[in-house]
C-alpha positions as CSV (number, residue, x, y, z in Angstrom):
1,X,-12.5,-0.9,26.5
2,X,-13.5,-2.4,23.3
3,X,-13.3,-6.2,22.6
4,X,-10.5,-7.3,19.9
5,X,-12.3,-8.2,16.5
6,X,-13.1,-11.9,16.3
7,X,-10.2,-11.4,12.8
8,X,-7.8,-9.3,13.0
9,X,-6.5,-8.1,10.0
10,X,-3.2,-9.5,8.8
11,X,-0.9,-8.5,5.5
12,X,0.5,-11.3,3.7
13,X,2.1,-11.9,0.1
14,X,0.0,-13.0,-2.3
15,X,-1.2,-16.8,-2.8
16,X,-2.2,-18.8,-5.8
17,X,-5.9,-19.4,-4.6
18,X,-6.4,-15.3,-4.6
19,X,-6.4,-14.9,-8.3
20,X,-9.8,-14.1,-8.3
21,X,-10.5,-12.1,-5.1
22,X,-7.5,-9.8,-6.3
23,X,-8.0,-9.3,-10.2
24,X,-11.7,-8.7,-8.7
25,X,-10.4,-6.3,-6.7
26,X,-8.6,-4.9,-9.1
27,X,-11.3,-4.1,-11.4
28,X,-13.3,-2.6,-8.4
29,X,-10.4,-0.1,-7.0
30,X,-9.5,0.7,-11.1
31,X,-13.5,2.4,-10.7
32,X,-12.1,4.7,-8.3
33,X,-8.5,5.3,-10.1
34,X,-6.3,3.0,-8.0
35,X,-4.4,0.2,-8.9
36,X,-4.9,-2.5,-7.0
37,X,-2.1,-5.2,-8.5
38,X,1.2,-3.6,-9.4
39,X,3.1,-3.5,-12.5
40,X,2.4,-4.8,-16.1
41,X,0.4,-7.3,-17.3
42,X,-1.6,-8.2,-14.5
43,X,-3.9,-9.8,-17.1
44,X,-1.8,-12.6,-17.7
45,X,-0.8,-15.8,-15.8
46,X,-1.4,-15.8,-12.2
47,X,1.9,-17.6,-11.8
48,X,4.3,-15.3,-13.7
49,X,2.5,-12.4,-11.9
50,X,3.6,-13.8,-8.3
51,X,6.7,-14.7,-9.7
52,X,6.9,-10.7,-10.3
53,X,6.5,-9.8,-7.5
54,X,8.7,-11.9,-5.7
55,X,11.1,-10.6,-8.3
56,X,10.2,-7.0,-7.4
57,X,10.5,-7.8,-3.3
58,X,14.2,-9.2,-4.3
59,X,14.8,-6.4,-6.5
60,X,15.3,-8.6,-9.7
61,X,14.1,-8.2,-13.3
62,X,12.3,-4.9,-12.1
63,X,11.1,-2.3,-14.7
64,X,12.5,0.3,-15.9
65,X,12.3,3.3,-13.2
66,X,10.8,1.0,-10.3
67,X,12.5,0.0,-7.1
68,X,12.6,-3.0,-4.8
69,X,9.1,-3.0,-2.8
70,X,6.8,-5.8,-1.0
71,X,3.9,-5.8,-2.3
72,X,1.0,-7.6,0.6
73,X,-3.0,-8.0,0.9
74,X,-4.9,-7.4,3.8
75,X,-7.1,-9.8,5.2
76,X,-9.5,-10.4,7.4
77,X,-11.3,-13.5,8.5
78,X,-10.1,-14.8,4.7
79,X,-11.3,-11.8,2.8
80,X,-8.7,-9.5,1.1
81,X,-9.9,-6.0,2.4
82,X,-7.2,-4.4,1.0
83,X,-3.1,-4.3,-0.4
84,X,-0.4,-1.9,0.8
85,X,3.1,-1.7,-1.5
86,X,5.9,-0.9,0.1
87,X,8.9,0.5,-1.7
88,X,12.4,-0.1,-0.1
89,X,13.7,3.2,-1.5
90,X,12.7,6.3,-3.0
91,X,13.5,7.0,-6.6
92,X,13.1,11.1,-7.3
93,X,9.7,10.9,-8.5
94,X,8.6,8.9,-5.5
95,X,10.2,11.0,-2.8
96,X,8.1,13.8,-5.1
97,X,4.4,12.4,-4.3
98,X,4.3,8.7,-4.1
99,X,6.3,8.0,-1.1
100,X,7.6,4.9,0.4
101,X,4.1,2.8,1.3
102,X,0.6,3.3,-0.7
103,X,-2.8,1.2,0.7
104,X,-5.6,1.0,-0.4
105,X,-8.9,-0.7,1.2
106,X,-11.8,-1.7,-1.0
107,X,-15.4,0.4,-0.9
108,X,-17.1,-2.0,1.2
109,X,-14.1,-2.5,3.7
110,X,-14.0,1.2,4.7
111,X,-14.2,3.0,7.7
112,X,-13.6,0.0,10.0
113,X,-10.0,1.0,10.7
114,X,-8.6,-1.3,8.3
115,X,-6.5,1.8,7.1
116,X,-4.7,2.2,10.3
117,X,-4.2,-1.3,11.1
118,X,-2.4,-1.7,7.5
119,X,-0.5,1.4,7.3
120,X,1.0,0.5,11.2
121,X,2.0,-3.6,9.8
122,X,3.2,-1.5,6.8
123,X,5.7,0.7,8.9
124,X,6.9,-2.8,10.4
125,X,7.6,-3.9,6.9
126,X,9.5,-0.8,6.4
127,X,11.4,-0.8,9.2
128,X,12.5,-4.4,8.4
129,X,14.2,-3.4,4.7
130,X,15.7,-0.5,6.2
131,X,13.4,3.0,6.0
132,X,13.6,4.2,9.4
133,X,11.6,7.7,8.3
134,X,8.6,6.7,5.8
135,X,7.5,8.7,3.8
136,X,3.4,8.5,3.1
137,X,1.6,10.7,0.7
138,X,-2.0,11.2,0.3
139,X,-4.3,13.6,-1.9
140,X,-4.9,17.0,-0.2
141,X,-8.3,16.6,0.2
142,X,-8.4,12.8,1.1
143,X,-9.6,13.4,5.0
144,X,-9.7,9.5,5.7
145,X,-5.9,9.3,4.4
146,X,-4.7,12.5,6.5
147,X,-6.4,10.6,9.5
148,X,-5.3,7.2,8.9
149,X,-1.3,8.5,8.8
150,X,-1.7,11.1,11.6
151,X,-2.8,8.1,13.6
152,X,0.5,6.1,12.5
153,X,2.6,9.1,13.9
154,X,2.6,11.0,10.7
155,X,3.5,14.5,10.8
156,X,3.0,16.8,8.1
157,X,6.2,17.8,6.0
158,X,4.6,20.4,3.5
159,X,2.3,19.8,0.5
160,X,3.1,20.0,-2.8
161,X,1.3,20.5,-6.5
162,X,1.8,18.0,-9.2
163,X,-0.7,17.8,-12.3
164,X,-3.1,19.4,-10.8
165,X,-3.6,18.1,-7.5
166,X,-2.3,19.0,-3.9
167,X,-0.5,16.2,-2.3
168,X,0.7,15.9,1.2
169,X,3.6,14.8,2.1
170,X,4.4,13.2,6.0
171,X,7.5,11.5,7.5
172,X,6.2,8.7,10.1
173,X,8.8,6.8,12.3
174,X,9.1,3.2,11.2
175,X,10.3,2.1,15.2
């Protein structure tokens, strides 16, 4: 038996002292393709942006073609290791490839299980706003992804193409 981490990692909304640990982040995660804050503007006032996304949780003032979602960091001992999003419902494109939760976990948090540990408090955040079959996509060829949601329960529904790239698609019980 292995001994529980002296922090155990724990999502939470966005604070006004992580300004910058998350635009840093940001930039970091934008090296690699991923967005790490959501939406427009994250360049602007700190403020406004958490007002945003409490907007977005609520489903108020949301862009066009978005839907309601939670947006959290990860932490760990008071570092933000990563963020997962977690969209209440599915417009068409998102039921296509980008499913109901994304993560990510920063290059020098990987491959400490921080994956698994968000994705299962992410399908507890799900379950909460009313998705009772998630739906979690990942690249084709993104091994630590397949692993991380086959863990959570995910089983594989089929894979699609979509400029360019092979996506898999898998439904993982939220209870």
């Amino acid at each position: 038996m292995t001994a529980a981490p002296e922090h155990p990692l724990r999502l939470r909304a966005l604070a006004p002292q992580d300004e910058a640990a998350a635009r840093c982040a940001h930039d970091v995660m934008a090296r690699e393709g991923f967005e790490f804050l959501l939406g427009p503007d994250q360049d602007g006032d700190w403020s406004d942006y958490l007002r945003r996304m409490e907007d977005h949780r609520a489903g108020v003032r949301l862009p066009d073609g978005w839907v309601p979602d939670t947006f959290l960091v990860a932490e760990v001992g008071g570092v933000i290791v990563g963020r997962v999003s977690v969209r209440h419902w599915l417009t068409p494109a998102l039921a296509e490839v980008g499913g109901h939760i994304g993560y990510g976990v920063l290059p020098e948090h990987r491959r400490r299980g921080y994956a698994t540990a968000m994705l299962r408090q992410a399908l507890g955040v799900a379950r909460a706003v009313g998705v009772r079959d998630a739906l979690v996509t990942c690249d084709d060829d993104n091994v630590g992804s397949i692993r991380t949601i086959e863990r959570c329960g995910g089983v594989l529904q089929d894979v699609v193409r979509g400029e360019g790239r092979a996506t898999r698609r898998y439904r993982v019980p939220t209870g």
